[in-house]
C-alpha positions in Angstrom: 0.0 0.0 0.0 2.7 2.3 1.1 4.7 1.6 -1.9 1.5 2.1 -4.4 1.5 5.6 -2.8 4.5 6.6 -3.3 4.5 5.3 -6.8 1.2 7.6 -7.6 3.1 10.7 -5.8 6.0 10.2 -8.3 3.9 9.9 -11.5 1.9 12.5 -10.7 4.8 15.0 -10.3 7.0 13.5 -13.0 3.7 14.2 -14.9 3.1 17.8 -13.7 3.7 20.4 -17.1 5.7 22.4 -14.8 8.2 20.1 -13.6 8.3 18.8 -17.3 9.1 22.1 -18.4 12.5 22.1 -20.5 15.3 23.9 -19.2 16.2 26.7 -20.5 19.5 27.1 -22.9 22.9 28.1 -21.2 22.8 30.8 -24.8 19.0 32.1 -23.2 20.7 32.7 -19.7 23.9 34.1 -20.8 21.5 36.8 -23.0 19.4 37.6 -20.0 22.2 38.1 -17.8 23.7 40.3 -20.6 20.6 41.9 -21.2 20.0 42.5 -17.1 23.3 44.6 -16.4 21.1 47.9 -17.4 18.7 46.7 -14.3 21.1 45.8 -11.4 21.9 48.6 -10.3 18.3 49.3 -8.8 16.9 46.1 -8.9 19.9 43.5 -7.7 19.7 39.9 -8.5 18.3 38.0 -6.0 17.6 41.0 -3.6 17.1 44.3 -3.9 18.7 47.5 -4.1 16.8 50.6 -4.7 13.9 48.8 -6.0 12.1 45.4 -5.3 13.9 42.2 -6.6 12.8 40.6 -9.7 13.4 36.9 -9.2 10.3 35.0 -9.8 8.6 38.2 -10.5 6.7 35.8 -13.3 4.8 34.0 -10.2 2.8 37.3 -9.5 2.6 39.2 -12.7 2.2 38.0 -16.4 3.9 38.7 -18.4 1.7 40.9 -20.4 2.2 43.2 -17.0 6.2 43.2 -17.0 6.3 43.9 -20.8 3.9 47.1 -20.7 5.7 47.8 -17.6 9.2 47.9 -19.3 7.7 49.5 -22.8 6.5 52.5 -20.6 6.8 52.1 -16.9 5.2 55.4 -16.0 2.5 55.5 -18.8 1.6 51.9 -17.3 1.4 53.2 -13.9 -1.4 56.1 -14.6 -3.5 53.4 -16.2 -2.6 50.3 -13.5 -3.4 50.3 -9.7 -1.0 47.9 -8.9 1.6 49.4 -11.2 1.3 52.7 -9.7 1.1 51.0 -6.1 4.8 49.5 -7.0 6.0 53.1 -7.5 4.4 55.0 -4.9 6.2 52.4 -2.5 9.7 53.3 -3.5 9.2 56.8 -4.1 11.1 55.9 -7.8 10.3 56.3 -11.4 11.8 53.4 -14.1 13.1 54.2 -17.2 11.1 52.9 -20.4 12.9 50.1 -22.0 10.6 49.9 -24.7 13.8 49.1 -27.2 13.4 45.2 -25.5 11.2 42.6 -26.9 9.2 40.0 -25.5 11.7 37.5 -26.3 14.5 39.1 -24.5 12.5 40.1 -21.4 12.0 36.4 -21.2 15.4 36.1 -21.3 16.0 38.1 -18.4 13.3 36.6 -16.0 14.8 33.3 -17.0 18.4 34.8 -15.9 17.2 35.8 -12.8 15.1 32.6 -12.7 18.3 30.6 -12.7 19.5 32.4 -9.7 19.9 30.4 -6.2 16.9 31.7 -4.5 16.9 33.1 -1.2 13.2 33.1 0.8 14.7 35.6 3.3 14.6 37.9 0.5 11.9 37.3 -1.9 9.5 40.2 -1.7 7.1 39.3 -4.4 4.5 37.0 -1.9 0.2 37.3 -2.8 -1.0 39.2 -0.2 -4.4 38.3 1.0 -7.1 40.4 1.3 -8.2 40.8 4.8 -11.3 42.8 4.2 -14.3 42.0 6.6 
């Protein structure tokens, strides 16, 4: 019996799309980590600096968000809540970096991705709603 569970834990893991997921190319990372050097200096890599950290960023926003975000981050902000939340916390305006496509944004969040995480430091948790 015991075994038969822990058999049907495994396939249904092994079987999960996101485990499945293929890893992503050593030429992907090394582009995102190219790509990323314009956004260390306020956002860090797996912390941040002057601005909130953007490691696994992708497991609260889409990524329709982070690329209107980037196109025009203070255009995005007058027309999004949350996006004008996110600045009103640091007291900061971003640069646009509307000369970066979809494809290399990916790049970057898959960079960062690849990073050793550290809980300590990951900012980016869903926050429930404790209205009454």
């Amino acid at each position: 019996m015991i075994k038969a569970s822990i058999f049907l834990c495994f396939i249904s893991v092994c079987c999960n799309p996101a485990f499945a997921q293929k890893k992503t190319s050593p030429e992907q990372l090394k582009k995102g980590e190219t790509l990323y050097i314009s956004c260390i200096h306020c956002h860090g890599t797996t912390t941040g600096a002057l601005a909130d950290p953007l490691q696994r960023i992708r497991k609260v926003r889409t990524a329709d968000y982070l690329y209107k975000m980037m196109q025009d981050p203070m255009k995005f902000a007058a027309e999004n809540k949350t996006a004008k939340k996110v600045f009103e916390k640091r007291g900061l305006q971003m640069p646009s970096y509307n000369h970066l496509s979809r494809e290399e944004l990916k790049a970057i969040f898959d960079y960062l991705d690849s990073l050793p995480y550290d809980r300590m430091n990951y900012t980016h948790r869903k926050r429930q709603s404790k209205r009454k």
